[in-house]
C-alpha positions as CSV (number, residue, x, y, z in Angstrom):
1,X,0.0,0.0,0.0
2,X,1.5,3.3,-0.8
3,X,2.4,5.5,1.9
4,X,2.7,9.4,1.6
5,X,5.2,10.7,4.1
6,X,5.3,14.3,5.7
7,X,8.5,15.4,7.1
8,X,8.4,18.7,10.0
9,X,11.4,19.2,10.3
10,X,14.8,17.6,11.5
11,X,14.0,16.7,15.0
12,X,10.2,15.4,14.0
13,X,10.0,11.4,12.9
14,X,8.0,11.4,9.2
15,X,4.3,11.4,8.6
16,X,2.7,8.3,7.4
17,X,-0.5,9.0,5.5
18,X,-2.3,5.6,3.9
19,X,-4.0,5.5,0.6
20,X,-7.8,4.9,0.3
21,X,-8.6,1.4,-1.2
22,X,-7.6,-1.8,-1.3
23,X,-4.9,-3.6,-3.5
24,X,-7.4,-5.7,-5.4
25,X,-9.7,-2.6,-5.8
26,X,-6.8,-0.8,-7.4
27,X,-5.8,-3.4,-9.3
28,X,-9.4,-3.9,-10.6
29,X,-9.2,0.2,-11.6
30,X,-6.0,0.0,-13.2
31,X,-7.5,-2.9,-15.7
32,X,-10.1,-1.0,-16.1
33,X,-8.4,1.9,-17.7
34,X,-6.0,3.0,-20.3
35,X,-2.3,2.5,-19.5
36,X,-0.8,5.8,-20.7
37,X,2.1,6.3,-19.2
38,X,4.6,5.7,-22.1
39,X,6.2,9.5,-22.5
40,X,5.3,10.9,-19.3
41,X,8.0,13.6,-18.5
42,X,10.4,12.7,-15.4
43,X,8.5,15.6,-13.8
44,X,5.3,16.5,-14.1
45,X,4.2,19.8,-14.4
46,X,1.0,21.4,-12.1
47,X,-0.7,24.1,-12.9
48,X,-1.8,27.2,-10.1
49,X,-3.8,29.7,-11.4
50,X,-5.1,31.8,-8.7
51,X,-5.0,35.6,-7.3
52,X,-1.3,35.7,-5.9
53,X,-1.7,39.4,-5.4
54,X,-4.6,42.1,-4.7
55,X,-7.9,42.3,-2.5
56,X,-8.6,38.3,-3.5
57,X,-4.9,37.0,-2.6
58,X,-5.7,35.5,0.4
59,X,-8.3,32.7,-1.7
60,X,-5.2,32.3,-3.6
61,X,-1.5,33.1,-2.4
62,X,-2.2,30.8,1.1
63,X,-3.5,28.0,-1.3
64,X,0.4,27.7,-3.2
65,X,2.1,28.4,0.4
66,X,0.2,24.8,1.0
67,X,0.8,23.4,-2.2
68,X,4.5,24.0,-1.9
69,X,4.2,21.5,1.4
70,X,2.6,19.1,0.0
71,X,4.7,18.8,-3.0
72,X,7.7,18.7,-1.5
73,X,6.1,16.0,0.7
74,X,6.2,14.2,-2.3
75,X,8.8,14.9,-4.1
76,X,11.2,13.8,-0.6
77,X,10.0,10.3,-1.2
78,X,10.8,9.9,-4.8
79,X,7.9,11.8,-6.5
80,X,4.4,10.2,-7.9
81,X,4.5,6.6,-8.1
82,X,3.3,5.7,-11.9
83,X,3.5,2.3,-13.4
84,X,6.5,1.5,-10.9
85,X,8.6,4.3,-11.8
86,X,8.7,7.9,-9.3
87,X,8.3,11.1,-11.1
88,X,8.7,14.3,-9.4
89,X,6.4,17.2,-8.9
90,X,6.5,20.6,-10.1
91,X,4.0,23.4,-9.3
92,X,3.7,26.2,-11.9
93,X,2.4,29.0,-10.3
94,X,0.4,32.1,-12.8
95,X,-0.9,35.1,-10.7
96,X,-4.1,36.3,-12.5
97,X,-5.6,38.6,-9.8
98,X,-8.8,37.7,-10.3
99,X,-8.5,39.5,-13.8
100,X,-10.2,37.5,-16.7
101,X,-8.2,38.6,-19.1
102,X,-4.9,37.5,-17.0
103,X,-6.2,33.9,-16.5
104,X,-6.6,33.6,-20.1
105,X,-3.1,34.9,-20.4
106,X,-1.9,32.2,-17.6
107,X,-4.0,29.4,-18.9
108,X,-1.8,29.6,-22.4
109,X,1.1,29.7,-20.6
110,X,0.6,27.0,-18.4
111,X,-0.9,24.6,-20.8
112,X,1.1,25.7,-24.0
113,X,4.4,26.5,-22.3
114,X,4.4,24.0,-19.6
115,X,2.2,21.0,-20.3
116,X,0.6,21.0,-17.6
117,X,-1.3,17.3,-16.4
118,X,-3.8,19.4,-13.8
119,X,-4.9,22.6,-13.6
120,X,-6.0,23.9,-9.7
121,X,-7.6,27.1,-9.9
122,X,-9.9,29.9,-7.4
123,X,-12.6,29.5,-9.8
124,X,-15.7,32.0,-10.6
125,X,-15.0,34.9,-13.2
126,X,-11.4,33.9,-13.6
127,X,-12.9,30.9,-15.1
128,X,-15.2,31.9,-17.5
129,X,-13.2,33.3,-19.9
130,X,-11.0,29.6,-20.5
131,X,-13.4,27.0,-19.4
132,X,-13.7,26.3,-23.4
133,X,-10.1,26.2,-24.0
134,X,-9.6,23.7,-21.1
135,X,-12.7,21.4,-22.0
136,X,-11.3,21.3,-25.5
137,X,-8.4,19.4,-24.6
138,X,-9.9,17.9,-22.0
139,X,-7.5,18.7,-19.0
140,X,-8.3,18.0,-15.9
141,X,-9.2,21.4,-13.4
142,X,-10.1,21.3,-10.2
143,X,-12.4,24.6,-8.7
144,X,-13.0,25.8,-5.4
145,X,-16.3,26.9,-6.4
146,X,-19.1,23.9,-7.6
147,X,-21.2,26.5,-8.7
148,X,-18.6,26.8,-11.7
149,X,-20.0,23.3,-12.9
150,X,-21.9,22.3,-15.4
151,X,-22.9,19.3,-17.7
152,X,-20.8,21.0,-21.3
153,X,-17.3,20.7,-18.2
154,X,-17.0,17.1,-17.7
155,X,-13.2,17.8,-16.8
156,X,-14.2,20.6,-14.4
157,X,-14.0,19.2,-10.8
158,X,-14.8,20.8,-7.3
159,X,-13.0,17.7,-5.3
160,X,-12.0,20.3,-2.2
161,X,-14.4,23.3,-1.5
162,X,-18.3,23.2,-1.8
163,X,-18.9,26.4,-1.5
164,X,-21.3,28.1,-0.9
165,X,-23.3,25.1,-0.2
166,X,-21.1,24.4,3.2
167,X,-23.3,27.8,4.4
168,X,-26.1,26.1,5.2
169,X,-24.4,24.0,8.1
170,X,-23.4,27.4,10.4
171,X,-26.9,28.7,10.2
172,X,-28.2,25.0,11.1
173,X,-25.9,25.0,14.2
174,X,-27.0,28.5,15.1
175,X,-30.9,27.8,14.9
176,X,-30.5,24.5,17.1
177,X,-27.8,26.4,19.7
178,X,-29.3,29.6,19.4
179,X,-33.4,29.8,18.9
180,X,-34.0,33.2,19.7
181,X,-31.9,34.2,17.3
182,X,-35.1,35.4,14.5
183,X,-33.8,38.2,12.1
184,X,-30.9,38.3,9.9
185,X,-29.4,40.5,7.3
186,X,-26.8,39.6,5.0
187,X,-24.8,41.2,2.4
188,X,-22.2,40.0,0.3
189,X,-21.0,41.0,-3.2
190,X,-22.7,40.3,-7.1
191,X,-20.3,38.2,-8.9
192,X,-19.8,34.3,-9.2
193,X,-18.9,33.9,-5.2
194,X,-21.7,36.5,-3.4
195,X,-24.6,35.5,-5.7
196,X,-24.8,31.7,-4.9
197,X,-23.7,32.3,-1.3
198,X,-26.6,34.8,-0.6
199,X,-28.9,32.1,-2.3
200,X,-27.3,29.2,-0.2
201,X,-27.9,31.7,3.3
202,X,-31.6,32.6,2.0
203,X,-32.3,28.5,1.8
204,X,-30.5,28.1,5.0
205,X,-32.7,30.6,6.6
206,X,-35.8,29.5,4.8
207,X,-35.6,26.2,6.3
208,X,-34.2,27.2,9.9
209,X,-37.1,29.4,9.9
210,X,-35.3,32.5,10.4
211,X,-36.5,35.2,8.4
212,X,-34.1,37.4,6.3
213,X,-35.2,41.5,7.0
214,X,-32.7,43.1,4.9
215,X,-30.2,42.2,1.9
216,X,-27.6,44.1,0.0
217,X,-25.9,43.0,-3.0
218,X,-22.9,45.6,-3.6
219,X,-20.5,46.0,-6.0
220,X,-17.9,44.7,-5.7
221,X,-15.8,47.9,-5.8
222,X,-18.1,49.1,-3.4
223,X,-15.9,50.5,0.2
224,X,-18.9,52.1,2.1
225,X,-18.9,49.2,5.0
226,X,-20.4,52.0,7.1
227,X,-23.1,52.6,5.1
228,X,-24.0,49.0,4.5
229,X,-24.2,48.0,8.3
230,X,-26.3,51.4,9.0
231,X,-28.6,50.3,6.3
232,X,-28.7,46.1,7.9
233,X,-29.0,47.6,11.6
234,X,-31.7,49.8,11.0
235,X,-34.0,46.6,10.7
236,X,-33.0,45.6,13.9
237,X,-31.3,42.8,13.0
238,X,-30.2,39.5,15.7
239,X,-27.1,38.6,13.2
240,X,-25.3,40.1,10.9
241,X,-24.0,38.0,8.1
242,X,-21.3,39.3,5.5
243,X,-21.7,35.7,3.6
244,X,-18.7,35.3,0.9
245,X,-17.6,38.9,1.0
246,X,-13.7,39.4,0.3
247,X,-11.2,39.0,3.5
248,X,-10.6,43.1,3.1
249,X,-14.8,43.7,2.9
250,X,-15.2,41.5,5.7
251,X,-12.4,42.9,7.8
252,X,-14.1,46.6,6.8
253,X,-18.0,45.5,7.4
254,X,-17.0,43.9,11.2
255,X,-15.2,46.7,12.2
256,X,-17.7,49.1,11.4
257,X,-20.4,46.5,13.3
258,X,-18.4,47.6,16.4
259,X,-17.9,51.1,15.9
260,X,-21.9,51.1,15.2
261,X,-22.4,49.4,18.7
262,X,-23.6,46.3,17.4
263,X,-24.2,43.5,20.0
264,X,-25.6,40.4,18.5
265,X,-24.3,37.5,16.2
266,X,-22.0,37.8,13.8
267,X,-21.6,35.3,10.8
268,X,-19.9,35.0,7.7
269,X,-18.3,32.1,5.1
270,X,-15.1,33.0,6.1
271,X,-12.9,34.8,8.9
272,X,-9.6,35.1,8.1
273,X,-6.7,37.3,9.8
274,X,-8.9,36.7,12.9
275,X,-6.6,37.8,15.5
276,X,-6.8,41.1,13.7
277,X,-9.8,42.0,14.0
278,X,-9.7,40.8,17.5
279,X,-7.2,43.4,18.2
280,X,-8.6,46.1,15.9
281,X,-12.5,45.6,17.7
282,X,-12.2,43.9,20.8
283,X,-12.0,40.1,22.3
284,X,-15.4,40.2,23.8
285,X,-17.1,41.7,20.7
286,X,-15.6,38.8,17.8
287,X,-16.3,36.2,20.8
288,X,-19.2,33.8,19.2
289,X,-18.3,35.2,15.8
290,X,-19.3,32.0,13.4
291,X,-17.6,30.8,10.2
292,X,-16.8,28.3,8.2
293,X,-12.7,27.2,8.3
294,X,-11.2,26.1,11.1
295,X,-7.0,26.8,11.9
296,X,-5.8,23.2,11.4
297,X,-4.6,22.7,15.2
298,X,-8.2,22.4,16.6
299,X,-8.5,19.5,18.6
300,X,-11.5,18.4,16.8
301,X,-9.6,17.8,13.8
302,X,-6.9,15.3,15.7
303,X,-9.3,12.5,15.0
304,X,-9.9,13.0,10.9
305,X,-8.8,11.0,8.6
306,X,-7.3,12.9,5.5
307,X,-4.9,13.9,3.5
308,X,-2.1,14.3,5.5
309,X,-3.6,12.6,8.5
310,X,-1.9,15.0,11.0
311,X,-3.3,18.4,10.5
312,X,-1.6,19.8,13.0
313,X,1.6,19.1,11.7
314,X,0.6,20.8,8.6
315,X,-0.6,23.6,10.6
316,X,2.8,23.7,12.3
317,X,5.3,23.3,9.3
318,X,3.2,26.2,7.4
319,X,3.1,28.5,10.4
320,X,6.4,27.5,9.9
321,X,7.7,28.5,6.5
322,X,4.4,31.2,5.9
323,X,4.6,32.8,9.4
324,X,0.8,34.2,9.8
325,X,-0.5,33.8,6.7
326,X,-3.0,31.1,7.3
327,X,-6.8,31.4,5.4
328,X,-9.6,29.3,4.8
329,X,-7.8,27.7,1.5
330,X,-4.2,26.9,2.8
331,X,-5.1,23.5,2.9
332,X,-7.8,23.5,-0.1
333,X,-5.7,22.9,-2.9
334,X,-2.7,20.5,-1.0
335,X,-6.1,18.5,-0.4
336,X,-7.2,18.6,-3.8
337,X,-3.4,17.6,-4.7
338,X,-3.6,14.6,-2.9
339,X,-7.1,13.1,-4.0
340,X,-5.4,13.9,-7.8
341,X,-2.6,12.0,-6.4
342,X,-4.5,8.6,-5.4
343,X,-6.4,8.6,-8.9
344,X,-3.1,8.7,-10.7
345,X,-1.7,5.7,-8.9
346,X,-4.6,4.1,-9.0
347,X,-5.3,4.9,-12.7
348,X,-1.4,4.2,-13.6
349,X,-1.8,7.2,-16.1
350,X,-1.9,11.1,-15.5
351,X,-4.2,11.4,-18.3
352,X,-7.3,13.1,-17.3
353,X,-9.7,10.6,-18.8
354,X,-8.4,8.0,-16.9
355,X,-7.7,10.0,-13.8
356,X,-11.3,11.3,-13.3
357,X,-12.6,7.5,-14.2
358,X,-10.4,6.7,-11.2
359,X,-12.0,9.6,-8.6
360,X,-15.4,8.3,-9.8
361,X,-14.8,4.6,-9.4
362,X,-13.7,4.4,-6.2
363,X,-16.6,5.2,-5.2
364,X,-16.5,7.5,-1.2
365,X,-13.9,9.6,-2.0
366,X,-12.0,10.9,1.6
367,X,-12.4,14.6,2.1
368,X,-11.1,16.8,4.2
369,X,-13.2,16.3,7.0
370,X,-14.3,12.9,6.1
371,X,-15.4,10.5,3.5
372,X,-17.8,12.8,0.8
373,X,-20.1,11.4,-2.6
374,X,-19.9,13.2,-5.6
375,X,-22.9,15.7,-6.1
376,X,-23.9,18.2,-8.1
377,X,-26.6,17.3,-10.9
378,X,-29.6,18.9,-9.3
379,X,-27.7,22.2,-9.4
380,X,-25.1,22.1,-11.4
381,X,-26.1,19.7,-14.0
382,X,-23.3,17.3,-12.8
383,X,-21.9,15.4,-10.2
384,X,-18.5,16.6,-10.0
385,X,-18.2,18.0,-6.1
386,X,-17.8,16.4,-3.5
387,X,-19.8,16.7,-0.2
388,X,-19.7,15.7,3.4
389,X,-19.5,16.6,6.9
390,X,-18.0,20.5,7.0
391,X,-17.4,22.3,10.6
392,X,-18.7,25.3,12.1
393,X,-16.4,27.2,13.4
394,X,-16.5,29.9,16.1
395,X,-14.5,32.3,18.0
396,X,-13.9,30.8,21.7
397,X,-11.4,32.7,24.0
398,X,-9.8,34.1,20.9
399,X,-9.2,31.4,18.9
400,X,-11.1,29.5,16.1
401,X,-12.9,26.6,17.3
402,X,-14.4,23.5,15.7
403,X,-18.1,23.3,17.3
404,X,-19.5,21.0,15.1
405,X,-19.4,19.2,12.1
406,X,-22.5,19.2,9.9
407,X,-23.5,16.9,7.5
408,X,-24.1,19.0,4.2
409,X,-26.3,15.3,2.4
410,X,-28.7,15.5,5.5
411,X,-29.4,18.8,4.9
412,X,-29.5,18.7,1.3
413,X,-32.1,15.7,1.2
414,X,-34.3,17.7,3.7
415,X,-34.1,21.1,2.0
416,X,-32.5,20.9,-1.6
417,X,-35.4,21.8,-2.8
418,X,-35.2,25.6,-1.2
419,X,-32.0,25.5,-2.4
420,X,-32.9,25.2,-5.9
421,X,-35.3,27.5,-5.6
422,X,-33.1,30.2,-4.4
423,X,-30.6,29.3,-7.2
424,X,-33.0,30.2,-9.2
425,X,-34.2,33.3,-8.2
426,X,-30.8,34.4,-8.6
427,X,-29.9,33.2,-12.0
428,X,-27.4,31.0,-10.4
429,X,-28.2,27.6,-11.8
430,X,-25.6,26.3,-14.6
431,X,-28.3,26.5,-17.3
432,X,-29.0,30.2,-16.3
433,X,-25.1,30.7,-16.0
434,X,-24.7,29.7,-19.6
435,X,-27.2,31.7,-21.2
436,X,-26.0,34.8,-19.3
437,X,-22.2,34.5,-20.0
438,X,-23.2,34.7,-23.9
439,X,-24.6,38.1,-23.4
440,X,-22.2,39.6,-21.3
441,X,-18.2,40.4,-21.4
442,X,-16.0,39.3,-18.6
443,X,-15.4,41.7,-15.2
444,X,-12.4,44.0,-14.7
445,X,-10.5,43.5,-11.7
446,X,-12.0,44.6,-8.9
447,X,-10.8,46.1,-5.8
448,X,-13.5,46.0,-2.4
């Protein structure tokens, strides 16, 4: 069984991390599938296009810090195993800045230049614009965002993330914990990451019976954070939600909750730079804030099996080598690395056909916070994400905290239905998606 091995350092013994599946089920894959391994390069080349730099680096930047780990992880036992040779990893890193017109740029580079076997990638508008030029030759790309699916991007995977659908677990935990909490307004910006997430927070809502008393969709250039929590407070509001809003929007938008005087719940899809807002507001007013990603040295985690399989050690070595830098995706992609890596191996090919036939055919796939089925169709027109357990996270005595872990199926086999609806009434299902993108040009860059 092939082992995956972590070093931390000199004075720290290795990491073992096992493989999911069994020798005969491998062996039954392999059969199964091409054997293309005849002029595969020494090293293989991975692609990273992502925002390295500007307002969205910290969905991006983080993500390659982890990468970097976890390929030299690899690459200090030998490299990919492949048909009983080793084959080293190389990451190629393009910084698009959440500019469509970069990522086009990037993509060319990194598939023309570089020949690249997988393609990890932010996702959303950046996407748009090359989605066509990576179905066409049918290279395996991996998104943190499912709601980039659809059925005409069978080679489009969301293996890591499920945003925004993850969403619905922290307003779940807060209607069971927290009944008295009635009224909510939310905000959060109109492009491919605010529109599904307010949809996903409106189902949540719908079905906690909460009711939703005021909503703003901004653009996302928009800065007046004052204005918008004036506007959300003056309907006397019992949480405040700034759903997927950019790290610098949701750093702007708490801190003006404080200076207004707020004093109830505050949620939102992600937190990160915690510590300071802490400092910038006050401990006592981000204590019971609630998110969605937890820092990878909660206890909660010491008992999950994935990638890795020693989270805190990860945590550890990239506090390490990227001192305060962690995000919600420091660990998205390395994870999305290393369910890419079992496929090979399994597959005996890095061709994507057989690589995705491998993800598929082995049937529970382990995520990051458990095993997960692939999902998708009644929304996206696929199944190509993954879901399963997610945490909610909140702020306890000034650190992040793991308070449960929801099961994203449950709630979608009691309440997909609202969720669909909601996708709907926001043009966000794939079908809507397509005929939109034909009538309008991609964004600019944008700067919250």
């Amino acid at each position: 069984m092939c082992r995956l091995r972590l070093s931390i350092g000199k004075d720290t013994p290795s990491l073992p991390v096992m493989s999911s599946g069994s020798f005969a089920h491998r062996l039954a894959v392999r059969g199964a599938l091409p054997r293309l391994t005849a002029g595969v390069a020494d090293t293989i080349n991975i692609g990273f296009l992502a925002p390295l730099s500007g307002p969205v680096q910290s969905w991006g930047l983080p993500g390659l810090h982890g990468c970097q780990i976890w390929t030299d992880s690899v690459n200090r036992v030998g490299g990919l195993a492949l048909a009983g040779r080793r084959h080293r990893l190389r990451l190629v890193p393009f910084d698009c800045g959440y500019d469509p017109a970069l990522a086009l740029e990037g993509v060319r580079r990194l598939v023309q230049d570089h020949d690249v076997k997988m393609l990890l990638t932010l996702g959303g508008d950046i996407l748009a614009p090359v989605i066509d030029f990576l179905t066409d030759r049918k290279l395996l790309t991996a998104t943190l965002l499912p709601s980039d699916l659809s059925p005409d991007t069978p080679y489009l995977i969301a293996p890591s993330e499920s945003h925004p659908i993850y969403n619905v677990t922290g307003i779940d935990w807060l209607a069971r914990t927290k009944p008295g909490l009635r009224r909510i307004a939310l905000c959060s910006q109109t492009d491919a990451l605010g529109l599904p997430s307010i949809a996903t927070y409106r189902a949540a809502c719908g079905a906690a019976g909460i009711s939703v008393v005021k909503e703003i969709s901004y653009d996302p250039r928009e800065s007046d954070a004052a204005g918008m929590v004036r506007a959300m407070m003056a309907e006397d509001p019992d949480i405040l939600c700034w759903c997927t809003s950019y790290t610098p929007m949701v750093h702007a938008l708490t801190e003006a909750a404080h200076a207004a005087g707020f004093s109830g719940q505050l949620l939102s899809c992600t937190l990160d730079a915690y510590p300071r807002l802490i400092a910038r507001t006050s401990p006592g007013f981000m204590e019971g804030f609630v998110f969605q990603f937890p820092d990878f040295d909660d206890p909660a985690l010491a008992e999950k099996a994935f990638f890795f399989n020693r989270p805190k050690d990860f945590f550890i070595e990239y506090e390490r080598r990227f001192p305060q830098s962690w995000t919600a995706v420091s660990w998205e992609y390395a994870a999305i690395l290393d369910i890419w890596r079992m496929a090979v191996e399994r597959a005996g090919s890095v061709a994507s056909v057989s690589v995705l036939a491998a993800m598929k055919q082995s049937g529970a796939v382990m995520h990051a916070f458990g095993p997960a089925r692939w999902w998708g169709a009644e929304i996206f027109g696929i199944d190509n994400a993954l879901v399963g357990d997610w945490p909610v996270v909140q702020i306890r005595d000034r650190r992040a905290r793991i308070v449960e872990f929801g099961s994203i199926p449950a709630w979608l086999n009691r309440h997909g239905g609202l969720l669909k609806e909601q996708m709907v009434e926001l043009g966000q299902m794939w079908d809507q998606r397509q005929a939109k993108a034909k009538l309008t040009t991609p964004l600019s860059r944008r700067s919250p």
